[in-house]
C-alpha positions as CSV (number, residue, x, y, z in Angstrom):
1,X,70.8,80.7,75.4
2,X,71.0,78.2,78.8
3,X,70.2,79.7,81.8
4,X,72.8,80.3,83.4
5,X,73.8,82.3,80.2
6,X,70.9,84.8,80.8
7,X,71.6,85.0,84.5
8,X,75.3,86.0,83.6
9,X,74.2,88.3,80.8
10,X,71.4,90.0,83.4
11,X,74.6,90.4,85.7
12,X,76.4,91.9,83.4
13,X,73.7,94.5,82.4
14,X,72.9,95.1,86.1
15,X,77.1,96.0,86.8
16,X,77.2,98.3,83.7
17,X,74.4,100.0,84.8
18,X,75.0,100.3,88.0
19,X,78.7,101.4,87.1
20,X,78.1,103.8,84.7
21,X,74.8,105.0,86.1
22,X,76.1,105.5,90.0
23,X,79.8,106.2,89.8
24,X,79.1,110.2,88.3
25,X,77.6,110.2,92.3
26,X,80.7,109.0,94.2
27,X,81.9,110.8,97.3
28,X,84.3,113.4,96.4
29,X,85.9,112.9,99.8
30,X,89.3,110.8,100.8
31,X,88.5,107.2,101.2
32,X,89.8,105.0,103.8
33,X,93.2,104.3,103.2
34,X,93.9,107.9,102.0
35,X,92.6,109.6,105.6
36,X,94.7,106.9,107.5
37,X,97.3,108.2,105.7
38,X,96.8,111.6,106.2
39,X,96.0,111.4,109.9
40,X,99.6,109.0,109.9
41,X,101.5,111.7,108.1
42,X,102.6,109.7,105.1
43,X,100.3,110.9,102.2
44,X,102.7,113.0,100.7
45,X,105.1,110.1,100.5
46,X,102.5,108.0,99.1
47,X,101.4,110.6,96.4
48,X,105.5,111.0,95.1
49,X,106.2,107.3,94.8
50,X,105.7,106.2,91.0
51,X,103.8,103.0,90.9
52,X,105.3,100.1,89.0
53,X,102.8,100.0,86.5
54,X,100.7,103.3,85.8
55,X,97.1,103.2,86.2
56,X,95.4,103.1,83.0
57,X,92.5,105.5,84.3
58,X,93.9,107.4,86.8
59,X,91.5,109.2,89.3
60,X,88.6,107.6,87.8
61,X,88.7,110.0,84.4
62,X,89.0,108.9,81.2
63,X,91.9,111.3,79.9
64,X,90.5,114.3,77.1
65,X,87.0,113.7,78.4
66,X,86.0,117.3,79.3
67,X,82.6,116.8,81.3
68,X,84.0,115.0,84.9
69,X,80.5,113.2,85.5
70,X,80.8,111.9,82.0
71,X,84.4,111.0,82.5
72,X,84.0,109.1,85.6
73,X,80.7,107.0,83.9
74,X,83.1,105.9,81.4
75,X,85.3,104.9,83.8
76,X,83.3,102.8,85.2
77,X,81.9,101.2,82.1
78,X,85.9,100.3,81.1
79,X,86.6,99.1,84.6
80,X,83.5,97.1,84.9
81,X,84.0,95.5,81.4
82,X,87.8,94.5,82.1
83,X,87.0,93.3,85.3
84,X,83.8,91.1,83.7
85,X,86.1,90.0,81.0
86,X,89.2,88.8,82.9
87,X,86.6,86.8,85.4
88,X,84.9,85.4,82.7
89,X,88.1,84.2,81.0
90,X,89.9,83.0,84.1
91,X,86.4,81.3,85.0
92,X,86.4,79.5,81.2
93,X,90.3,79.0,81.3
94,X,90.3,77.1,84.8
95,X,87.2,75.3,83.7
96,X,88.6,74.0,80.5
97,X,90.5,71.0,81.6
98,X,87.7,69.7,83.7
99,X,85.5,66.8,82.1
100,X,81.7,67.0,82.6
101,X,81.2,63.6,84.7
102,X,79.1,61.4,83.3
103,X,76.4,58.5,84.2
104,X,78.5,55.8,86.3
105,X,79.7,53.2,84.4
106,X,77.7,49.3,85.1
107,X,78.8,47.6,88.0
């Protein structure tokens, strides 16, 4: 393995962990957006509009997990996998028509 390989494979390792290791500690508590909304006066029309495409784990719980702190690790494991994944193929996709340059041809 090149490396480069083993630096994006440490990365990798480092995100899960840090994903599925930390996220069971997140604050409880509204973030950002959601107090600004609150202190506007709008949350309630916020929480009644249907999005246009549902989240696929919403509130940061996997759905029939029982144990929330176990539930939310998970969470961030899949999230932090997708997210790897789609980067990783967008990265190789936009790099695939591009030719490695070469030693410059003789004058």
């Amino acid at each position: 393995m090149s490396k480069w390989g083993w630096l994006l494979l440490g990365g990798l390792i480092l995100a899960i962990g840090l994903a599925t290791l930390l996220s069971p500690f997140a604050s409880p508590w509204p973030d950002g957006l959601e107090k600004v909304a609150e202190k506007l006066g709008f949350i309630d029309r916020a929480e009644e509009a249907k999005p246009l495409v549902p989240a696929p784990i919403p509130d940061y719980a996997v759905p029939g997990v029982r144990r929330q702190a176990l539930a939310t690790a998970l969470a961030g494991l899949i999230g932090t996998l997708l997210v790897f994944g789609s980067g990783y193929l967008l990265a190789r996709w936009s790099a695939s028509g591009k030719t490695k340059p070469g030693p410059a041809p003789p004058p």
